[in-house]
N, C-alpha and C positions, 0 to 999 in steps of 0.2 A: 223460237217463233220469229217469223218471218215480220218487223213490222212498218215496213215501205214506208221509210222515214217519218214516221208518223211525229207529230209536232205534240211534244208533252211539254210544251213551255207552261200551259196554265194549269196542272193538273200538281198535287200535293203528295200523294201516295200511291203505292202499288197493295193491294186488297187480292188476298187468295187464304187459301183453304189448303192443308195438307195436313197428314196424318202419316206413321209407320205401318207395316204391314203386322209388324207384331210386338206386342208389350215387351219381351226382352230384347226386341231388335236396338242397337245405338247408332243411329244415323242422325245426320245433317244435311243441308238442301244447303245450296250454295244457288242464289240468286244474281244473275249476271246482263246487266245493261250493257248494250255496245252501241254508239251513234256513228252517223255517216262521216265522221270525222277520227274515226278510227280509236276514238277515247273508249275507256272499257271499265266498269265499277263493278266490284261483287260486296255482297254481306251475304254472312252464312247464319242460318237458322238450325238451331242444337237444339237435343235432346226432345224430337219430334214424338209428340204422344201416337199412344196405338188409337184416338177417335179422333176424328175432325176437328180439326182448331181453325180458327179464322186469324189472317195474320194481318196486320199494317203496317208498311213500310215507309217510313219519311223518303222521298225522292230525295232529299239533302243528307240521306247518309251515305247515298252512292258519290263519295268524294271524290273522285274522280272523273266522272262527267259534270264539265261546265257549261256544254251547252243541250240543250233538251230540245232543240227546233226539226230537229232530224235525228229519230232512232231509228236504228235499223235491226237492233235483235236487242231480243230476252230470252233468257234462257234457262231452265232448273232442271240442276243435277242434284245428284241423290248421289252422300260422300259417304 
C-alpha cells in the first residue's frame, strides 16, 4: 500500500485482521514498513488460524524504522 508519506509519528500500533485459507494450510504474513528515507522493518506473524483473528502490532517492534514522519509503504505477504 501506497502511503504518501503519511506521518505516523503519533500513532502506537498497526490493527488488522487475518486468517488462513484452510485449517491445515502453515503460513505466515510477513508485515513490512518502508519510509521515505529508504529504512525498511518487517515482523512476521506464524501459525495464522483458519477464522479471523485481530492482530496488534507495537510500531516499536518494527526496529528498524527510526523515523515514522514520512512512510511510504506497508506491505503483507503471505510466506
Amino acid at each position: 500500500m501506497d502511503l504518501n508519506k503519511l506521518k505516523m509519528n503519533r500513532f502506537k500500533a498497526l490493527g488488522f485482521s487475518a486468517k488462513s485459507k484452510n485449517y491445515q494450510d502453515n503460513v505466515s504474513l510477513r508485515v513490512e514498513f518502508t519510509n521515505s528515507f529508504k529504512e525498511k522493518s518487517e515482523i512476521y506473524v506464524t501459525g495464522l488460524p483458519n477464522k479471523w483473528h485481530e492482530y496488534k502490532i507495537s510500531l516499536a517492534d518494527f526496529k528498524k524504522i527510526s523515523d515514522w514522519s514520512e512512510m511510504s509503504n506497508l506491505s503483507f505477504t503471505v510466506e
